[in-house]
N, C-alpha and C positions, 0 to 999 in steps of 0.2 A: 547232573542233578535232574530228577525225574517229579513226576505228579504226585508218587507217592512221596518223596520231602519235602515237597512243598508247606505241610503242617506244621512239622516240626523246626525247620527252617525258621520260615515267620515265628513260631513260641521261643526262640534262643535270639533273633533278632531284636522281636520287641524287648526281651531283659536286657540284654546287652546296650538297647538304645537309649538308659538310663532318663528314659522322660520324654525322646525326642527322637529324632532319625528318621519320623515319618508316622503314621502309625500303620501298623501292619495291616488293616484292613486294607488299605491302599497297594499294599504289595499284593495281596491274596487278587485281586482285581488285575494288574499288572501282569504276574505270575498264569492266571492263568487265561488271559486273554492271549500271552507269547503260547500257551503250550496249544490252546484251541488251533492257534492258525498256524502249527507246526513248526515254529522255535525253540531250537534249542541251546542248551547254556551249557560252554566249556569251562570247567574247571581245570587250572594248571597251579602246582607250586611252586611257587617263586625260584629255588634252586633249579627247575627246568626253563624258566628264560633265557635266551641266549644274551649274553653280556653286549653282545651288538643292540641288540633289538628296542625298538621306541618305544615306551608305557607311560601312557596319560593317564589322568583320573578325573572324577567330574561330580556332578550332581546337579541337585535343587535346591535354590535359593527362596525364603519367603518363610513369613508365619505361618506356620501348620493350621491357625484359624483359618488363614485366608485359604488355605489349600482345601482343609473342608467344606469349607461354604460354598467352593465351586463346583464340587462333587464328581467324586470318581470316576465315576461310569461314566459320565460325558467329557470328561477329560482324556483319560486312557482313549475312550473311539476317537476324538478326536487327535489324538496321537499319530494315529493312524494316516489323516492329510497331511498334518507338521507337528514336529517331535522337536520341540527345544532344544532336547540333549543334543540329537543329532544334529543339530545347524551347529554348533557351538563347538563339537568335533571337527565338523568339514569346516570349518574358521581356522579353527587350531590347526588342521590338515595345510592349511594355506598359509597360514605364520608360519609353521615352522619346515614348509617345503616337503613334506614328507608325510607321508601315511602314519601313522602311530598299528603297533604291530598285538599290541594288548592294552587290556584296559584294565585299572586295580582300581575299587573302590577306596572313597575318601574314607566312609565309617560303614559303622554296622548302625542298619537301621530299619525299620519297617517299609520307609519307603526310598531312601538316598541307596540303601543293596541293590534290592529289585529293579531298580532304574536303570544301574548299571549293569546288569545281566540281560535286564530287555533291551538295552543298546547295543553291545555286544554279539546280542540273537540276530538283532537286525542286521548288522556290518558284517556278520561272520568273522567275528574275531574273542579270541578265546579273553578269560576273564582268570586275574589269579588269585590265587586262594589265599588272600591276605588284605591287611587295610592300613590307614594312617595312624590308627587308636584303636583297635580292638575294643569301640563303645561310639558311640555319639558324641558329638559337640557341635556349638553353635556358630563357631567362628571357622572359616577358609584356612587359618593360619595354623590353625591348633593341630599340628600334625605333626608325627616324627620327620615328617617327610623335611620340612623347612628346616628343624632342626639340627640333623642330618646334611645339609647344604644343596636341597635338592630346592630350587628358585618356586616361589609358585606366577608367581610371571612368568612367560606372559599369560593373560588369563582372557582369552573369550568370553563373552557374556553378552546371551541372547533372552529380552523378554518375554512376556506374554506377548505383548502388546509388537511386539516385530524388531525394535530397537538393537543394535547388535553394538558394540563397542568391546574395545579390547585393551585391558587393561596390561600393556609394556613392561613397566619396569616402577619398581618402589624400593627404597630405605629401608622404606618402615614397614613390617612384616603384617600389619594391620590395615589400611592403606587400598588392597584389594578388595577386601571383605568391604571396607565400610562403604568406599565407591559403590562396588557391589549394591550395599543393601539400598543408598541412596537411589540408585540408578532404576532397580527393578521397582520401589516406591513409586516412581513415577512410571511404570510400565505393564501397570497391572497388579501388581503385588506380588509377581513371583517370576522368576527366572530357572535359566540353568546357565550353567559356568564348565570351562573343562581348563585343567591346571596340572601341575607338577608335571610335567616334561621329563620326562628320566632319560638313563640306559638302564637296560638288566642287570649289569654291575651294578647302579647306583642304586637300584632296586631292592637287590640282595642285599644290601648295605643298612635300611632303611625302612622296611616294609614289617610291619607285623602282622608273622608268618600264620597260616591254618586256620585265622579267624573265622571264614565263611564255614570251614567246617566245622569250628569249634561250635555255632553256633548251631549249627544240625544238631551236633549231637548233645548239646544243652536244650533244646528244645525235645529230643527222644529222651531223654532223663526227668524233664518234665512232664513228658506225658503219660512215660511210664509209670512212673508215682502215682500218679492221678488211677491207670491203672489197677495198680494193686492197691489200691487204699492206702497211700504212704503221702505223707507230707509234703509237695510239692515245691515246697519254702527250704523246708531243711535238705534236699534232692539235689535243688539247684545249688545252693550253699556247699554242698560236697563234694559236686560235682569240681567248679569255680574255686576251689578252694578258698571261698568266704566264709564272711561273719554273720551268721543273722543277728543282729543287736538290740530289734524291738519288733513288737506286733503291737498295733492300735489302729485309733482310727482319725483321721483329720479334722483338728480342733476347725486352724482358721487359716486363712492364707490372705496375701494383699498379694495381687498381680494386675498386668496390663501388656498391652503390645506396644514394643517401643523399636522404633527401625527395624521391623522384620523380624522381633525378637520378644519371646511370650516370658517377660517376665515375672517372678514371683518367689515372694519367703513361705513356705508349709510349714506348719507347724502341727505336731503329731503326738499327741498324745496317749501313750499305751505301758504295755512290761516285757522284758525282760524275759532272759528265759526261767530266772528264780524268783520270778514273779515280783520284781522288785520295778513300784511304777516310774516312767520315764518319761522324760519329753523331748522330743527332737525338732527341731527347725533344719530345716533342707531351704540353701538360696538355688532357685533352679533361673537359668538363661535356656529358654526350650528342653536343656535337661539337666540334671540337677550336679552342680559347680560344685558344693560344699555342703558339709552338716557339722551339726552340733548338738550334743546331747550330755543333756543337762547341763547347756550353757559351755560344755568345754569341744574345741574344736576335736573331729573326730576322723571327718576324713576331707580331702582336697583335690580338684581338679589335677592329674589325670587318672587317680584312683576313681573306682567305679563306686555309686549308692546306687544301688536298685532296688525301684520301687515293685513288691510285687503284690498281688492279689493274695491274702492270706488262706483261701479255700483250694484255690485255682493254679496260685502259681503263676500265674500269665500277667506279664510285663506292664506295666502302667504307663499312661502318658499322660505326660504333665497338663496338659486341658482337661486330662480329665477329672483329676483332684479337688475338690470341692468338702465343706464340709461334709462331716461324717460315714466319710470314704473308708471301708475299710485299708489298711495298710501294712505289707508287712516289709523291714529294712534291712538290707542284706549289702554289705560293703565287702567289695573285691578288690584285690592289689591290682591294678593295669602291669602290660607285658615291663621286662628289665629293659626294654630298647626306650620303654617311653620315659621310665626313671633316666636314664641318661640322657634321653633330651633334656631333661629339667636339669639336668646339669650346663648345659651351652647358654649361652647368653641369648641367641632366637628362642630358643626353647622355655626358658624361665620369661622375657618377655612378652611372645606368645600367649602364653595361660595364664598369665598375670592375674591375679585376683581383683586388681582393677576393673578386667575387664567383664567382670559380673558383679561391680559394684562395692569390693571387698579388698580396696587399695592393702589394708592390713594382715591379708592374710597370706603367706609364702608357704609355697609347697614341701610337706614333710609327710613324708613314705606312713600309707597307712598304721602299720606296724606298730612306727613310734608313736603315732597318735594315740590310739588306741591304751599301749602302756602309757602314756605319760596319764591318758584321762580314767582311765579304769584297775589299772596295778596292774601287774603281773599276771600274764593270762587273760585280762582285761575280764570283762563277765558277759560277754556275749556267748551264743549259742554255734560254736564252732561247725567249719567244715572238714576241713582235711584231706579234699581232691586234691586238684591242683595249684600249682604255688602262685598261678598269676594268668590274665588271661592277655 
């Protein structure tokens, strides 16, 4: 991966990070401060690891407020003297007696990707072209990877503020994260973590596959639209094989930060592509958990709502939503490894709707959402790419 994807990269990232994952200015900062000082990023797919070999994965922990407010450019240079990520590796290096041989990102994000590709540059060790969710989410747990039986203990976890603690061994699949969020609260407001411990085999097993690339080349689909004067909304939807289900713009929302977590209900009011007016409510935890439109549930954590700019195409993040934002909504099936997580009892626990608030809501496959709320063929604005990302 070269300076010229770097553009398009970041434009499939940010959609992908349905609200959250960083925002991609921070990758673009990241990105190319590794290529200035001649870093560069391996890409491998997951079928070329060797079924021996150790693969961790990692990120950043903290409200995306708190990470703005401290600002890019003096963060990234100061990367440079201490790198979170990297103390939190050479921890993990030291738990588990051993070098870790690649790295797979937790999600796709604007900024939790590029973290990991600039950690990777630095170590020299390649990065594989896969993730835990093929999108964002707000919690540690929420991965095929747990569901799958891959442990996320034990988990390193190093502050701002220098604090280092390692989270052992938990029950409760939840347990890390909220430690986690507790911990870095008192440490500055933001951390990094490095977790799931694999082999290659369990890897293969578990890993949702091409995402990094998927997201290249959903970011070149977007900008090519943009190019030829073609709708950038309906692009990505074909690409994705999504729904675009409404265009408007943000009535109201109620949010706040709460344990490292930018919550908030949007609510959006627009139409249809038969011009028939709509209203949606999106519940977003940093990125957006559930919708509903016109009041009937439509899609569920770990299928994707993306938020995108209705001119532009380019990915939204949930800070930035305010009223009369423009919006447009485009709901994607997540990959068939992460439906069958939500089959396992980690899995369904995991993404519990509880844990954005919405104890009442249980995971059912876009699909059927969609017909039970809208008939047959539902009355969205089809895509017809691909079946799932």
């Amino acid at each position: 991966m070269g300076r010229a994807d770097l553009e398009p990269f970041l434009e499939g990232l940010a959609v992908f990070g349905t609200g959250g994952g960083g925002n991609p200015g921070w990758g673009r900062v990241i990105m190319e401060n590794d290529l200035a000082r001649g870093r560069t990023y391996e890409l491998v797919p997951p079928e070329e690891v060797p079924d021996e070999a150790t693969v961790v994965s990692g990120g950043y922990m903290g409200s995306v407020k708190v990470l703005d407010a401290m600002g890019v450019e003096q963060v990234v240079e100061g990367w440079e003297t201490r790198f979170e990520l990297e103390e939190a590796f050479k921890l993990m290096t030291q738990v588990l007696g051993r070098r870790p041989d690649y790295l797979v990102p937790f999600e796709l994000g604007g900024l939790n990707t590029p973290v990991i590709l600039s950690l990777a540059a630095r170590l020299g060790l390649p990065v594989v072209d896969g993730d835990a969710l093929g999108r964002a989410a707000p919690e540690t747990q929420m991965t095929t990877f747990l569901a799958y039986g891959v442990a996320l203990e034990p988990m390193p976890l190093v502050d701002r503020a220098g604090h280092a603690v390692v989270v052992w061994a938990s029950p409760d699949p939840t347990y890390a994260d909220e430690l986690g969020r507790w911990a870095i609260g008192r440490g500055g407001g933001t951390g990094a973590n490095n977790h799931y411990a694999m082999s290659g085999r369990k890897l293969k097993e578990c890993v949702v596959p091409g995402t990094l690339s998927l997201a290249l080349d959903a970011g070149r689909a977007i900008i090519e639209a943009r190019r030829r004067g073609q709708d950038p909304v309906s692009a990505f939807a074909a690409f994705a094989g999504g729904t675009v289900l409404m265009r408007g713009r943000v009535r109201a929302l109620v949010g706040q930060d709460d344990a490292g977590h930018y919550l908030t209900t949007v609510t959006i009011d627009g139409e249809d592509h038969a011009g028939t007016a709509r209203c949606m409510k999106v519940v977003i935890k940093n990125e957006t958990m559930a919708a509903w439109l016109d009041d009937r549930l439509v899609t569920v954590l770990p299928d994707l709502v993306c938020l995108l700019d209705p001119s532009t195409g380019r990915g939204l993040m949930s800070v930035e939503l305010e009223p009369g934002v423009p919006v447009a909504v485009v709901v994607v099936p997540c990959h068939p490894r992460l439906r069958q997580a939500m089959q396992t009892e980690a899995g369904s626990r995991a993404f519990a709707g509880g844990r954005y608030g919405h104890p009442e809501v249980t995971y059912v496959p876009l699909e059927e959402l969609l017909q039970r709320a809208l008939g047959p063929g539902g009355s969205g604005e089809p895509g017809g790419g691909r079946a799932s990302v």
